[in-house]
C-alpha positions in Angstrom: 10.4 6.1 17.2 9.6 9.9 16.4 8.6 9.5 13.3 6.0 6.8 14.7 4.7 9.0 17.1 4.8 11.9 14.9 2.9 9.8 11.9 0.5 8.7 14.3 -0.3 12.7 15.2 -0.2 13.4 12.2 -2.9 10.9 11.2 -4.8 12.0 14.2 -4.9 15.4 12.9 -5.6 14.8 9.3 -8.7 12.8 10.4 -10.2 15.5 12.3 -9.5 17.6 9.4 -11.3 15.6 7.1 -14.3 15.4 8.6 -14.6 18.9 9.5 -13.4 19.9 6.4 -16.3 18.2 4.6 -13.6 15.6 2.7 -15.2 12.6 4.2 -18.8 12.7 5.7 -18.4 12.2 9.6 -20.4 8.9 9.6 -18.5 5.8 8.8 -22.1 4.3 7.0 -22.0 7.4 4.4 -18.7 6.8 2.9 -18.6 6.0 -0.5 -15.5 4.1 -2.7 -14.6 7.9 -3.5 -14.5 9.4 -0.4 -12.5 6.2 1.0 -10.2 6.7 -1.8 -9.5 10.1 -1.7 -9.1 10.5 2.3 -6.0 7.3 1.4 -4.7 9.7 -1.3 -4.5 13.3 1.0 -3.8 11.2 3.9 -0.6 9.7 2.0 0.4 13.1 0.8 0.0 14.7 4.4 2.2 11.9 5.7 4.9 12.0 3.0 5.0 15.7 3.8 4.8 16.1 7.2 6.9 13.1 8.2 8.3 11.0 5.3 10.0 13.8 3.7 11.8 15.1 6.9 12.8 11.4 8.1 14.5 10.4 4.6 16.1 14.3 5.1 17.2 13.1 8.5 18.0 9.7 7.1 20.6 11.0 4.3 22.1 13.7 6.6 23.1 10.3 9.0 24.0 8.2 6.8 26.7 10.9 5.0 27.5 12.0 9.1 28.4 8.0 9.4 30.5 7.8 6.5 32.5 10.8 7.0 33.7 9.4 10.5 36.8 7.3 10.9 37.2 3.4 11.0 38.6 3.5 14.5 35.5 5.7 15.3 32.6 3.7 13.4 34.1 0.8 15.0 33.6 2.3 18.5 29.7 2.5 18.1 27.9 -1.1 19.0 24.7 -1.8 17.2 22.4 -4.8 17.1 24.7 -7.5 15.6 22.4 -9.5 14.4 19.8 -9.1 11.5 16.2 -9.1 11.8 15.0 -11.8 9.7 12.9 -10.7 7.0 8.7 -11.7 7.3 8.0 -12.3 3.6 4.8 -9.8 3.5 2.1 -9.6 1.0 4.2 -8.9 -2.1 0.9 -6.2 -3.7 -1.6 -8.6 -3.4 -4.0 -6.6 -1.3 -3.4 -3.1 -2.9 -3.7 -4.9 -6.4 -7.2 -6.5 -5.4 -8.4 -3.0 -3.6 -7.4 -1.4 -7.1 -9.5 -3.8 -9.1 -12.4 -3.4 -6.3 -12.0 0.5 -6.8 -12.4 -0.3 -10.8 -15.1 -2.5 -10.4 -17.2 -0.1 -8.5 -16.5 2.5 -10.5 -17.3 0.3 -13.3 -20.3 -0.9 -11.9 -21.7 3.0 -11.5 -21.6 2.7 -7.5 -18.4 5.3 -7.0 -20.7 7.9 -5.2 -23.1 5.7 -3.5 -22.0 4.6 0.4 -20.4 1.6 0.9 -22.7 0.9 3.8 -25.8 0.4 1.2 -23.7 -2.5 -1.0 -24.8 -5.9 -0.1 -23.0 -8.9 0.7 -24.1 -10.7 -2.9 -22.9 -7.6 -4.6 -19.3 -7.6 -2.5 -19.1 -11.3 -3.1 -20.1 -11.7 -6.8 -17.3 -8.2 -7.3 -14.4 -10.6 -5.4 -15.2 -13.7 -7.6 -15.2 -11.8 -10.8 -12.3 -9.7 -9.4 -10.7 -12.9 -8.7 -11.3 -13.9 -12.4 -10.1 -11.4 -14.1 -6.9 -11.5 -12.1 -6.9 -15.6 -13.1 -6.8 -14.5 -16.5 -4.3 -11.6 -16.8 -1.7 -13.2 -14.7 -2.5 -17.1 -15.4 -2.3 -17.0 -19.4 0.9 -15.4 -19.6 1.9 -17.7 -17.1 0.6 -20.9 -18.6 2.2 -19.0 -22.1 5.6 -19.0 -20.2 5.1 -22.2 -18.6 4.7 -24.3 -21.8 7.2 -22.8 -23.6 10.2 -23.2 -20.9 9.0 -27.2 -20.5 9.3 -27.1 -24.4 12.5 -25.6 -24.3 13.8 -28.0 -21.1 12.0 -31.2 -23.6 14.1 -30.1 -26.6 17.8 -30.1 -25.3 19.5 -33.2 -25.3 
């Protein structure tokens, strides 16, 4: 719950920062794909640094503090005995299609110019060819692999 609160300060305070700073321009309308990415980049490493590194410090001095104590001991403290169950999540798919956006402005020569001035034909037309490319990089090794294990599962007796 600390390191919660203490990330959300944090974040707090990088922000401010940033756009007094002069890293991202203080209008939401003027950002650009580079200033977007590079405030997610400093605001990563200020995280990491501030909060991330401290908690897994924390983390590792508990965890060796547990396993020092005694069975009788460990048995004494009570915590939740039952698991959370586990909500599949996203497994990449967003951060691999906000890479290929990032690529596909950059390819496109728009890296610098703010987001605001892009147009809904231009976002659109970038996820359908975004969407392509990522049909063809995963889905032909795919179909590769799929072929040759129903080949393989064909051929035994």
């Amino acid at each position: 719950m600390v390191a919660f609160i203490g990330g959300v300060y944090v974040f707090l305070w990088f922000t401010g920062n940033a756009q007094s700073t002069g890293l991202v321009p203080s209008s939401l309308g003027l950002w650009s794909m580079h200033d977007l990415v590079w405030f997610i980049v400093y605001a990563v490493f200020w995280e990491l640094l501030l909060i991330g590194i401290p908690a897994g410090i924390g983390a590792v001095i508990g965890w060796l503090w547990w396993k020092r104590l005694p069975d009788e001991e460990r048995r004494g403290y009570r915590f939740s005995g039952r698991r959370a169950k586990s909500t599949g999540g996203s497994g990449g798919v967003s951060l691999l299609l906000f890479i290929a956006f990032c690529i596909k402005v950059y390819v496109d020569g728009k890296w610098r110019v703010p987001i605001a001035s892009f147009s809904v034909n231009y976002v659109v037309g970038s996820m359908v060819t975004i969407l392509i490319w990522v049909a063809v990089i995963f889905g032909i090794p795919a179909a590769i692999a799929a072929t040759w294990w129903v080949r393989r599962e064909m051929m035994k007796p």
